[in-house]
C-alpha positions as CSV (number, residue, x, y, z in Angstrom):
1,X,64.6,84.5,73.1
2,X,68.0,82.7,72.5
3,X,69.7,85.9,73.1
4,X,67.6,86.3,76.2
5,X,68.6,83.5,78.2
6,X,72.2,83.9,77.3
7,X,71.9,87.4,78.9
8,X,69.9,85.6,82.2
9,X,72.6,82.9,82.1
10,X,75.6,85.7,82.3
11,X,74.5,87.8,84.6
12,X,73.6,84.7,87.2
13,X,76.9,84.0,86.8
14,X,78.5,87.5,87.3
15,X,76.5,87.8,90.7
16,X,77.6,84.0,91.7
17,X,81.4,85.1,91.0
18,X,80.8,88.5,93.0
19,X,79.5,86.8,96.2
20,X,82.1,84.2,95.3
21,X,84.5,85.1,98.8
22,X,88.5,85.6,98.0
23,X,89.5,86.7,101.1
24,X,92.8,84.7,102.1
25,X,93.5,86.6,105.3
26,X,94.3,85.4,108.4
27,X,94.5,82.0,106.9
28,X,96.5,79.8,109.3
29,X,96.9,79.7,113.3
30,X,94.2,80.5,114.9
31,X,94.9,81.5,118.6
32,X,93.2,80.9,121.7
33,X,93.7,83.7,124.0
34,X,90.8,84.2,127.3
35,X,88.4,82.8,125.2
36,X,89.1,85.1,122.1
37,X,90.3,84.3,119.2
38,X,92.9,85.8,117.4
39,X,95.2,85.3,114.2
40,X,98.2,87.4,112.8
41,X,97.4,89.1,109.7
42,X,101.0,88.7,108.4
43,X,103.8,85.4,108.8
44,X,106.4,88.4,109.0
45,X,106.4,92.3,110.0
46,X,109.2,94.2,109.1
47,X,109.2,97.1,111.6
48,X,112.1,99.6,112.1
49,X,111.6,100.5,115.7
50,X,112.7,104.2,117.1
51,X,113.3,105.9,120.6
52,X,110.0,107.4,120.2
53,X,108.4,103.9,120.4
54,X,109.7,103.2,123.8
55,X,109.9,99.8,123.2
56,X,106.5,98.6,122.0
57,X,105.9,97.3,118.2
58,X,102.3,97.3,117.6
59,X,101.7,94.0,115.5
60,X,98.0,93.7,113.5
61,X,96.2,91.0,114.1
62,X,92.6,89.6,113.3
63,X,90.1,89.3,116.0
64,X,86.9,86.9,116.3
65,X,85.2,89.3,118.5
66,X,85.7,93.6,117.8
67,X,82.3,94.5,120.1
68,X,85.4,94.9,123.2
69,X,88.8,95.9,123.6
70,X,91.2,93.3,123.3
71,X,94.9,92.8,125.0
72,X,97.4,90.2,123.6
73,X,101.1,90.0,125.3
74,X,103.4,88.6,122.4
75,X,106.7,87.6,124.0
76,X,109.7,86.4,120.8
């Protein structure tokens, strides 16, 4: 019976630690932009940018709403 409840006990606490969240992204900032919200998923971007990019660097970001398309102008 002992060995019983130590085996309950366990796996209660393997499914607690599995639901347990770690996800650190897009901690920080939180933007505002027409009523969506939006975060960077990176503090820096490295990007080596080529002729073939005509001048646009696509930067990732996190959105609060992904059911429409979503246009952010990032001027640095």
């Amino acid at each position: 019976m002992k060995i019983y409840l130590i085996n309950i006990c366990a796996a209660i606490t393997l499914c607690l630690a599995a639901l347990t969240s770690c996800n650190t992204d897009a901690e920080g900032t939180i933007y505002d932009i027409n009523g969506e919200e939006l975060a960077f998923a990176s503090t820096q971007m490295n990007v080596e940018v080529t002729a073939a990019d005509n001048g646009i660097i696509r930067v990732p970001v996190y959105r609060g709403n992904t059911s429409t398309e979503s246009t952010a102008n990032i001027r640095g």
